[in-house]
NUNUNU-915443 format. One record per atom (N, C-alpha, C): residue in one letter; x, y, z. Coordinates in steps of 0.2 Angstrom, whole numbers, padded with zeros to 4 digits, always signed. Example, Ala and Ser with C-alpha at 12.3 -4.5 7.8 and 13.67 -1.06 7.14 Angstrom:
! residues 2
a+0066-0028+0039/a+0062-0022+0039/a+0066-0016+0039/s+0064-0011+0035/s+0068-0005+0036/s+0064+0000+0039/
//
This chain:
! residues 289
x+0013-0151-0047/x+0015-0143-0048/x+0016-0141-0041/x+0022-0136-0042/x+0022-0134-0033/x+0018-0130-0032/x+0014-0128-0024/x+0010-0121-0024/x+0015-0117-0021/x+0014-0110-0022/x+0017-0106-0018/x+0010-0103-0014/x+0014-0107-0007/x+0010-0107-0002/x+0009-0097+0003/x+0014-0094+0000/x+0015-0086+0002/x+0009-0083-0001/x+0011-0085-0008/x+0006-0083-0010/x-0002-0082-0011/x-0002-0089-0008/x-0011-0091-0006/x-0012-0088+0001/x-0007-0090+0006/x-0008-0090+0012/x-0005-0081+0014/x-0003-0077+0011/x+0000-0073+0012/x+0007-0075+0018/x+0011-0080+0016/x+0015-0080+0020/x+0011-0082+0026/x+0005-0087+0028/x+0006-0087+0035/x+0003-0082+0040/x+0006-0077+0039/x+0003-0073+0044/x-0001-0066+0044/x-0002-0063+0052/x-0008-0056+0047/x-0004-0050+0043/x-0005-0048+0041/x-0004-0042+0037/x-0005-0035+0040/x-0003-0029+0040/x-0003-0025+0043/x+0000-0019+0040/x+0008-0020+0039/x+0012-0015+0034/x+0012-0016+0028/x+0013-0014+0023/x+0018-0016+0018/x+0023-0008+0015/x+0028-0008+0017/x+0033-0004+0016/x+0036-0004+0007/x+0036+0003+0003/x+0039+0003-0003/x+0045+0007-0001/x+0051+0005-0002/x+0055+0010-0001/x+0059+0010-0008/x+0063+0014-0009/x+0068+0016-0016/x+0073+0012-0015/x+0079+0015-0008/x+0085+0013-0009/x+0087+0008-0005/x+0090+0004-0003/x+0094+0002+0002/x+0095+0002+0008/x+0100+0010+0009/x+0100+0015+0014/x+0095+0018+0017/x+0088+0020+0013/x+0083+0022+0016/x+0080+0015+0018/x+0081+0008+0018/x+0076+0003+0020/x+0082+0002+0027/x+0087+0003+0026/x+0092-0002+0032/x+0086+0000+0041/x+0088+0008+0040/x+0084+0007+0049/x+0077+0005+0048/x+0072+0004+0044/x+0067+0001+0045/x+0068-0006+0046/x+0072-0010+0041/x+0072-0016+0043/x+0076-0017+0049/x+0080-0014+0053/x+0083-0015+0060/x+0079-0014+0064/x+0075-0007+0064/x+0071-0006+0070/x+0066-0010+0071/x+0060-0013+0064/x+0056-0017+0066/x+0059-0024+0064/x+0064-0027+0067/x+0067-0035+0065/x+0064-0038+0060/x+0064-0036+0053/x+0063-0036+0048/x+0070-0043+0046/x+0067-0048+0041/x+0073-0053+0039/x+0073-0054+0031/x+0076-0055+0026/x+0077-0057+0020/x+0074-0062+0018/x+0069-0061+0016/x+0064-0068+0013/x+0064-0069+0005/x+0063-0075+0002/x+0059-0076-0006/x+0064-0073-0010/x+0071-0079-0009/x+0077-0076-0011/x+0075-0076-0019/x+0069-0079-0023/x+0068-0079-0029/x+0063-0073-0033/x+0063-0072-0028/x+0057-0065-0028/x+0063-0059-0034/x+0058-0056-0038/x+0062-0049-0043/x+0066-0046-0039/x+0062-0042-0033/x+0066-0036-0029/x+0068-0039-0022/x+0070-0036-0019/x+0072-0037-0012/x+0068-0038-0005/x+0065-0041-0003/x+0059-0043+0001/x+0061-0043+0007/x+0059-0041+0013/x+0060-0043+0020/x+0052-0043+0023/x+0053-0045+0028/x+0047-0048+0033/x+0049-0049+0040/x+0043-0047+0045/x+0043-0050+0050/x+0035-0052+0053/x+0035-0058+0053/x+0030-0064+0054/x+0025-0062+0059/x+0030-0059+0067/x+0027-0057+0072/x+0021-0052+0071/x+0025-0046+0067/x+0021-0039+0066/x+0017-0037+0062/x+0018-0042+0056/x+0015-0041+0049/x+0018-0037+0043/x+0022-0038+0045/x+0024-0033+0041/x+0031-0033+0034/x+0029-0034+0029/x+0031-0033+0024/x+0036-0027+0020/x+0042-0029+0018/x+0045-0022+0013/x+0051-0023+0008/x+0048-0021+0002/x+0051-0021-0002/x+0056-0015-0005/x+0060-0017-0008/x+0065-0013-0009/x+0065-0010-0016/x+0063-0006-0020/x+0060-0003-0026/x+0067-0001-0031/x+0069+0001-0030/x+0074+0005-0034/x+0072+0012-0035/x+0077+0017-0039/x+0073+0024-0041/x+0069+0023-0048/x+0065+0029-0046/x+0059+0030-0053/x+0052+0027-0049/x+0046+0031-0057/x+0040+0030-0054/x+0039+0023-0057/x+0042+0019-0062/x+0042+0012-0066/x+0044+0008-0061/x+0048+0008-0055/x+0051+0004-0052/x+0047+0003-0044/x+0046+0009-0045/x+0040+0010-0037/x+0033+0008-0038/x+0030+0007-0044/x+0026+0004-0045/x+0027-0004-0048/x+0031-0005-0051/x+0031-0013-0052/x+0034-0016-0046/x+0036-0013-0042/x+0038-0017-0035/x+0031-0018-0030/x+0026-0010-0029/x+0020-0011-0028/x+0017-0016-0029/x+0015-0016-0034/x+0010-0022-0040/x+0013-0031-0037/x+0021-0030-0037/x+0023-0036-0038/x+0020-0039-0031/x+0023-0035-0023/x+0024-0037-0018/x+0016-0039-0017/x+0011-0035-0020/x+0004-0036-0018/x+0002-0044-0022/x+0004-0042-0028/x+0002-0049-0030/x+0003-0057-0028/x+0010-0055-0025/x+0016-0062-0023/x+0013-0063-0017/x+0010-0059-0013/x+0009-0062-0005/x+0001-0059-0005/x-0002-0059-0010/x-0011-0060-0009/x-0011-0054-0003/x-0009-0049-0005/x-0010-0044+0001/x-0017-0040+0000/x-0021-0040+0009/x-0028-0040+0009/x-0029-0034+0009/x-0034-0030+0009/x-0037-0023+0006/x-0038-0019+0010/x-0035-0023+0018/x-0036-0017+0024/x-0028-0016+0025/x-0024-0019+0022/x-0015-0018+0023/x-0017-0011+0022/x-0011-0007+0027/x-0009+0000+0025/x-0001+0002+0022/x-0002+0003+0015/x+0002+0004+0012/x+0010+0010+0015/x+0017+0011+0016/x+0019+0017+0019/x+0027+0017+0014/x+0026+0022+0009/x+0032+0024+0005/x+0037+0029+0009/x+0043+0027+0014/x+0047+0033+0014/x+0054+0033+0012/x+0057+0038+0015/x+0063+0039+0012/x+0066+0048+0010/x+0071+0049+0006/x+0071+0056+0006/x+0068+0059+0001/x+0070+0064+0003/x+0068+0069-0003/x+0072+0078-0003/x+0072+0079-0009/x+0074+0087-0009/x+0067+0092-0007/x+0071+0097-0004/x+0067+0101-0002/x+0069+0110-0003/x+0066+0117-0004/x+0067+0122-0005/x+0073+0125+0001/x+0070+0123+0008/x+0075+0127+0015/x+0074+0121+0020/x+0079+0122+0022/x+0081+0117+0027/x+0076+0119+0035/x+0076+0115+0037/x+0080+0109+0041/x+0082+0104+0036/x+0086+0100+0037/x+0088+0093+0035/x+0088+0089+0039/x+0086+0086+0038/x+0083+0078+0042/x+0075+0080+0046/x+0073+0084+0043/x+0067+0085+0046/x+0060+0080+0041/x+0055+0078+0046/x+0053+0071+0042/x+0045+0077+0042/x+0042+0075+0037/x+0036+0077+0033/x+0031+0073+0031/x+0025+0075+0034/x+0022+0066+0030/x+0016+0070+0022/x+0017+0068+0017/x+0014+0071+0011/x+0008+0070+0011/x+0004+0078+0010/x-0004+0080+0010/x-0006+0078+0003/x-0002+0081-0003/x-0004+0081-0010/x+0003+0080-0013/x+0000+0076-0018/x+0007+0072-0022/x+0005+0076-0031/x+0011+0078-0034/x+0009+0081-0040/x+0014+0078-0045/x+0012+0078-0053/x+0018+0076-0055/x+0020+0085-0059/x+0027+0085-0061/x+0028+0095-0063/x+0026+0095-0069/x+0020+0092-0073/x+0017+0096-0076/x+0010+0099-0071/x+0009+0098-0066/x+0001+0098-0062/x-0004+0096-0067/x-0001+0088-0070/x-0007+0086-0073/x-0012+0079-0070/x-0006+0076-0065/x-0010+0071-0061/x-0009+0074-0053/x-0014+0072-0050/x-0012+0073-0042/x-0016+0067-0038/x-0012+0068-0032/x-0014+0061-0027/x-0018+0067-0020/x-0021+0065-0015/x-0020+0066-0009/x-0019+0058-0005/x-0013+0056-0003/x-0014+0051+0000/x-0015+0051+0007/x-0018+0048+0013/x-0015+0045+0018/x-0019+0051+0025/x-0021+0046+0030/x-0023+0048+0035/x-0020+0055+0037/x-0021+0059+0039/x-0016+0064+0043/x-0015+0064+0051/x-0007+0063+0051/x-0006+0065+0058/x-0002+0071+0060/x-0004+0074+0058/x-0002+0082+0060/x+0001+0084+0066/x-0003+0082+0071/x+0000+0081+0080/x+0008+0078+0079/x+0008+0074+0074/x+0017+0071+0075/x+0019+0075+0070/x+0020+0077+0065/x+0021+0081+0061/x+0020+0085+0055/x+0025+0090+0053/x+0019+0093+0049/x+0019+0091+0041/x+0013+0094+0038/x+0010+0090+0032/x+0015+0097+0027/x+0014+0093+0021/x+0018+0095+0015/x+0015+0094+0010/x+0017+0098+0003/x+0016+0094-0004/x+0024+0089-0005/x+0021+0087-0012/x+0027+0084-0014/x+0025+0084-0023/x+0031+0085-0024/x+0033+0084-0034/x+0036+0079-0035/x+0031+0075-0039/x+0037+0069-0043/x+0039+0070-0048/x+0047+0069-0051/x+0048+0070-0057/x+0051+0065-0059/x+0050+0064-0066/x+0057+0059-0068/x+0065+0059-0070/x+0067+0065-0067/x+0073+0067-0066/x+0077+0071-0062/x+0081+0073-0060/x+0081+0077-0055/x+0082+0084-0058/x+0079+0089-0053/x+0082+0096-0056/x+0086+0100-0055/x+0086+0105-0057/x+0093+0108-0055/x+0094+0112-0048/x+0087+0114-0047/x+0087+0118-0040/x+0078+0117-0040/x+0077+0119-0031/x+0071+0119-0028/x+0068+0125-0027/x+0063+0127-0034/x+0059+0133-0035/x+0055+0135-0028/x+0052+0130-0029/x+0045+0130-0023/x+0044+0127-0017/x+0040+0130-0011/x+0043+0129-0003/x+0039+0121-0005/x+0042+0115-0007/x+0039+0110-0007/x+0045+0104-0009/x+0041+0098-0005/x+0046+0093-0008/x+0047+0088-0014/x+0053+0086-0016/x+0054+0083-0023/x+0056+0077-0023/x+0052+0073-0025/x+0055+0064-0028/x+0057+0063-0033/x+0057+0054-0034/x+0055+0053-0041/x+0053+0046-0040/x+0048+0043-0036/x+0043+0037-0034/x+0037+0039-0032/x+0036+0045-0026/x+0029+0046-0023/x+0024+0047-0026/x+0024+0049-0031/x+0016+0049-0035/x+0014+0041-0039/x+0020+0038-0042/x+0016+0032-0045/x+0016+0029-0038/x+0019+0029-0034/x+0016+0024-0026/x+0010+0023-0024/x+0008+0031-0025/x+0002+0035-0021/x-0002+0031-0027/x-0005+0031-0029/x-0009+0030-0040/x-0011+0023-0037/x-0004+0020-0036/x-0006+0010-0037/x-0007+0009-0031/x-0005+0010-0025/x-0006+0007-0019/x-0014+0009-0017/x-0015+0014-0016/x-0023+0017-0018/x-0029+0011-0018/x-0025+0009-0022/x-0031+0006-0028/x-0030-0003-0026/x-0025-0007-0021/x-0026-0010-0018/x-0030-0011-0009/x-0027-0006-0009/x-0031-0005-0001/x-0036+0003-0002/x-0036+0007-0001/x-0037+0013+0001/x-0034+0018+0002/x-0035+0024+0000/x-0034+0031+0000/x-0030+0032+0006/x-0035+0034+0013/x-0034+0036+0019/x-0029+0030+0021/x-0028+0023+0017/x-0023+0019+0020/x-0013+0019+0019/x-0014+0026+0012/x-0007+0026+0007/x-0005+0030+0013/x+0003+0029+0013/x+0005+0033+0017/x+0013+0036+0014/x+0016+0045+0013/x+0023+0046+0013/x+0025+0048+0015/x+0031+0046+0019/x+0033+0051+0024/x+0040+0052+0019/x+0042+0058+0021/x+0048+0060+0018/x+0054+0063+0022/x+0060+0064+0022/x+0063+0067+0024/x+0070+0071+0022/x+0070+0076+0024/x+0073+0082+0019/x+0082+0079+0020/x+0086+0077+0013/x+0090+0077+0014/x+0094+0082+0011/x+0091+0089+0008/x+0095+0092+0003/x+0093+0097+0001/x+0094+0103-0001/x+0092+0107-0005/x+0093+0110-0011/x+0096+0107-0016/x+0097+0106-0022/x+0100+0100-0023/x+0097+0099-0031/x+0101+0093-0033/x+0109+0094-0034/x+0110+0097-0035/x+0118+0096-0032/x+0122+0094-0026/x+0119+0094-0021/x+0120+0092-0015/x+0117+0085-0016/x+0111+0083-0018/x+0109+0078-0020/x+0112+0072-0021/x+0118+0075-0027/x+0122+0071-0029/x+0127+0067-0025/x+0131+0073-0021/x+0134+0070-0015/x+0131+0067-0010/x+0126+0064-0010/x+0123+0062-0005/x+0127+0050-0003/x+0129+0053+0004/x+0133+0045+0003/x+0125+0043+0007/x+0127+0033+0003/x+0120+0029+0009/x+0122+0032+0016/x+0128+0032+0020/x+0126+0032+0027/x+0125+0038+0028/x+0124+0043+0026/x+0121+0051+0027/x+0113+0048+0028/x+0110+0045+0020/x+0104+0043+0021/x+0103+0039+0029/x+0105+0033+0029/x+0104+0029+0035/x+0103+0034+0041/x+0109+0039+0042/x+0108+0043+0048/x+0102+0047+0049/x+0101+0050+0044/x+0093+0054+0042/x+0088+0050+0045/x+0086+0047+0040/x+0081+0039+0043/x+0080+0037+0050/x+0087+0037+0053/x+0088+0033+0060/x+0085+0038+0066/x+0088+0047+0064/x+0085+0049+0068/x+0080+0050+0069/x+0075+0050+0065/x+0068+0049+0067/x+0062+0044+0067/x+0069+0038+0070/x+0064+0033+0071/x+0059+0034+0074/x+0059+0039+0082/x+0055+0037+0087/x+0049+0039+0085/x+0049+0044+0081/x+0044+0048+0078/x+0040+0041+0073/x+0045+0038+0068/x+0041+0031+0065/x+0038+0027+0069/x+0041+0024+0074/x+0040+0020+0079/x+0031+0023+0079/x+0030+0028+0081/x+0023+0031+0083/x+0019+0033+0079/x+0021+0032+0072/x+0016+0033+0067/x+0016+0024+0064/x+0019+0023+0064/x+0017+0016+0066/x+0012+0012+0070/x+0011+0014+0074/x+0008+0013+0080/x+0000+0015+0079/x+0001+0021+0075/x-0008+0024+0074/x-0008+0021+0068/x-0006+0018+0062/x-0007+0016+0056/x-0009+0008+0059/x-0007+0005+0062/x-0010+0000+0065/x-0017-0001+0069/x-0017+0004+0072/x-0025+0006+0072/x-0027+0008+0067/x-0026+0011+0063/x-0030+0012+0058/x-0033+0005+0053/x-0027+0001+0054/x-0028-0006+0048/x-0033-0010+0052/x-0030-0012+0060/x-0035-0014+0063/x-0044-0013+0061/x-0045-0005+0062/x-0054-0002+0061/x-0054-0006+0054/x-0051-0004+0049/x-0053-0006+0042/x-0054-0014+0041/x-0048-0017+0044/x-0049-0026+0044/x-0057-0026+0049/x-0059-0025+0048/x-0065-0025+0057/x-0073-0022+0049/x-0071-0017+0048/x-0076-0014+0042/x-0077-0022+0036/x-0069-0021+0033/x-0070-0027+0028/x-0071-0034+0031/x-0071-0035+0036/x-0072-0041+0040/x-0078-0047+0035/x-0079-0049+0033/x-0085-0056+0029/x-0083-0064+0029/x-0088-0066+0028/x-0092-0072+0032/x-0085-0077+0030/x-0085-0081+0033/x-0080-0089+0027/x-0081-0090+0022/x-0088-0091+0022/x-0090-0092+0014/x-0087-0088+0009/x-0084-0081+0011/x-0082-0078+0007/x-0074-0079+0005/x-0074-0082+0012/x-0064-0083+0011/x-0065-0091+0010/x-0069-0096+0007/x-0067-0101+0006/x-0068-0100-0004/x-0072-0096-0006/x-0073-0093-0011/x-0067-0091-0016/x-0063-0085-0012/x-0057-0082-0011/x-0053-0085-0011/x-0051-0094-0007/x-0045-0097-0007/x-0046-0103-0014/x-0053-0104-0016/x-0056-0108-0022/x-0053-0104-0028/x-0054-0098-0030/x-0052-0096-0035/x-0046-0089-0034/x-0045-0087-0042/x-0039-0081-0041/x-0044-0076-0042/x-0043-0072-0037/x-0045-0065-0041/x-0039-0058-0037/x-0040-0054-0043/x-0036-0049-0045/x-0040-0045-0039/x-0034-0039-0036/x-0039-0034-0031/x-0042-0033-0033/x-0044-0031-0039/x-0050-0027-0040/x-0058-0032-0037/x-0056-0036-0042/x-0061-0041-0039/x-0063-0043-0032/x-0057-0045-0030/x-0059-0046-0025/x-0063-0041-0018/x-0063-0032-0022/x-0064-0028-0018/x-0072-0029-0020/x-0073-0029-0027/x-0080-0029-0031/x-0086-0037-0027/x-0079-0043-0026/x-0084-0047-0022/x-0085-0046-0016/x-0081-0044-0011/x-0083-0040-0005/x-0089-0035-0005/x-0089-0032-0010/x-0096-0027-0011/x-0102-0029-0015/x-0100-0035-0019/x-0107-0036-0020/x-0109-0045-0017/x-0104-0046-0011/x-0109-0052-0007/x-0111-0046-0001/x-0111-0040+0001/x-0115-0038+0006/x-0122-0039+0004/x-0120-0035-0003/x-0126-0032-0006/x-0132-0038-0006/x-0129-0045-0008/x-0131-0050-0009/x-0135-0053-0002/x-0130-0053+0002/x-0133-0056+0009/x-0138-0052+0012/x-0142-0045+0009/x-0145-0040+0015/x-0152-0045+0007/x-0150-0045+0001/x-0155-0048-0003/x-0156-0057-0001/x-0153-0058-0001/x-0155-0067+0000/x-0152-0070+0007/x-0154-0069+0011/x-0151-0069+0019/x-0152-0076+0022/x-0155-0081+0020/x-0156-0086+0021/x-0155-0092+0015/x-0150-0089+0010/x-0150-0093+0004/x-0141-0094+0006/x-0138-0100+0007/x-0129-0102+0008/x-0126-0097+0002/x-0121-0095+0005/x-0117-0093+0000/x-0113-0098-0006/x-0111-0102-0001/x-0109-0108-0006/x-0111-0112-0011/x-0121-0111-0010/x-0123-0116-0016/x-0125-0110-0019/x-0126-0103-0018/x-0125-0099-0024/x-0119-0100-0029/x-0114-0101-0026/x-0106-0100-0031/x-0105-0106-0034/x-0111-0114-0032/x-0108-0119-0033/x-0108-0120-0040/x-0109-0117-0046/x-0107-0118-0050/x-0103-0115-0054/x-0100-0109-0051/x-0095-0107-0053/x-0087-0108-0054/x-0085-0109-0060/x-0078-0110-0062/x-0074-0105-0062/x-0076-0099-0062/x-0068-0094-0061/x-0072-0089-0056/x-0065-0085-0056/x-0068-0077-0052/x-0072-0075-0055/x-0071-0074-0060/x-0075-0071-0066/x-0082-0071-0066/x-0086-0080-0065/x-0090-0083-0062/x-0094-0083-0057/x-0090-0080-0051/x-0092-0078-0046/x-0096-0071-0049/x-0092-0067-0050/x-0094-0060-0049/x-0103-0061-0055/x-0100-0063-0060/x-0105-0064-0065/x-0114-0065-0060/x-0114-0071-0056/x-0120-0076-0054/x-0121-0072-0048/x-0117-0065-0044/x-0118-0063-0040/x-0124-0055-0045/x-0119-0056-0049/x-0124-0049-0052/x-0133-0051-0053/x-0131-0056-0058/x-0140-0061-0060/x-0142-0059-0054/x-0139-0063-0049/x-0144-0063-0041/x-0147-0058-0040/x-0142-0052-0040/x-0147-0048-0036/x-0149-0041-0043/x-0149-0042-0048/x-0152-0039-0052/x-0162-0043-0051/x-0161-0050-0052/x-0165-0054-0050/x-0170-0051-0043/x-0168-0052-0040/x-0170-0049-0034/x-0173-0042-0035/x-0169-0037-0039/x-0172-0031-0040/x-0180-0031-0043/x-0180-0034-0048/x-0184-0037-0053/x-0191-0041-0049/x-0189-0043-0044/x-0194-0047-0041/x-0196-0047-0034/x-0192-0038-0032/x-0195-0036-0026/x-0204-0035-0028/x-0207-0035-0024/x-0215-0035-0024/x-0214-0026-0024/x-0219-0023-0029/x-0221-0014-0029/x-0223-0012-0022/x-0224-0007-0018/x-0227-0004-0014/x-0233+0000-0016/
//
């Protein structure tokens, strides 16, 4: 059986970005600026990488169905680790112009204001903070001083939930102020949008990698836990659940291997299970004060 070695090893190298983007036209100056190349021609969506930087991005297509199964997908295919920082941009409508001015989203809503996100670290010093509305369709015209999608909330919802909150990132940029304008919109108007504020991406980039850096540093854990890890599959969740319950473990059993605790575990499942006993165990047979 062949392995897919990307996906165990995540491709080889460290991890850092991972890029959601919608369109084509909204990805082209990201993949030039950061030498980004075409990988995993068998991959669903459109994948690019560069090896040096860590950095990963896939090409979604529109819709919140699309922005998240490419999410989902790109995290699954390349075992992407819990301290990556997630960053969805691209355009967006807005109430009043400028155009081409780039935003990075405070609070994500869908237009019934029945779900809401707040994603992502704030850099205010580079630029200023905004809402955004996700819809699934476009509308007719822009009610309210805010801006309009139709991927940024289910991005915000699933990425989240792989890495961390403070790690989702959107940056937007105003190409329009009503959907009719919308409609006209050609990819190289996008492309130009995007291009002009690279310098500005360039340098939120720059603090998003310090930011991953602190987080990889926080999640940092022993080998035993990464030989654990490359022994069995576990789904993020798990894997975030076995990172929090082998601390908990090692502050309880400090002098007992990790690996002849796990030694007889056959799935993730296994793992998680023999870690619970453990330290329920432990709870049970702390001595009273």
């Amino acid at each position: 059986m062949l392995i897919n070695k990307e996906k165990i090893l995540g491709g080889g190298f460290e991890f850092s970005i991972c890029w959601v983007i919608a369109l084509p036209s909204e990805a082209r100056p990201i993949i030039s600026a950061f030498k980004l190349t075409k990988t995993d021609d068998e991959a669903v969506f459109p994948i690019y990488k560069n090896e040096v930087t860590g950095q990963l991005l896939i090409i979604s297509g529109i819709g919140q169905m699309n922005a998240a199964a490419a999410t989902s997908y790109i995290c699954g295919r390349y075992n992407v680790p819990a301290w990556v920082a997630w960053i969805n941009i691209g355009i967006a409508g807005y109430a009043q112009e400028p155009l081409g001015k780039l935003f990075q989203v405070a609070k994500i809503t869908d237009e019934r204001q029945t779900r809401v996100a707040y994603p992502g670290f704030r850099f205010s010093k580079l630029m200023p903070l905004t809402t955004l509305i996700t819809r699934e369709q476009p509308c007719n015209d822009y009610k309210t001083d805010t801006l309009y999608d139709m991927e940024g909330l289910a991005f915000a919802e699933l990425a989240s939930r792989f890495s961390c909150n403070e790690l989702t990132f959107l940056f937007k940029v105003v190409s329009d102020t009503n959907a009719k304008q919308l409609r006209r919109i050609k990819p190289s108007y996008v492309e130009k949008l995007l291009a002009q504020n690279m310098r500005t991406i360039f340098l939120l980039v720059d603090e998003v990698k310090e930011l991953v850096k602190e987080e990889k540093r926080r999640l940092d854990v022993s080998n035993d836990v990464k030989v654990v890890l490359s022994k069995f599959h576990f789904s993020a969740s798990r894997k975030v659940q076995l990172v929090q319950k082998y601390r908990r473990w090692k502050t309880a059993f400090p002098n007992t291997p990790f690996s002849r605790a796990c030694a007889h575990a056959k799935s993730a499942g296994d793992v998680i299970h023999i870690l619970d006993e453990m330290l329920i165990s432990a709870v049970f047979d702390r001595p009273s004060s």
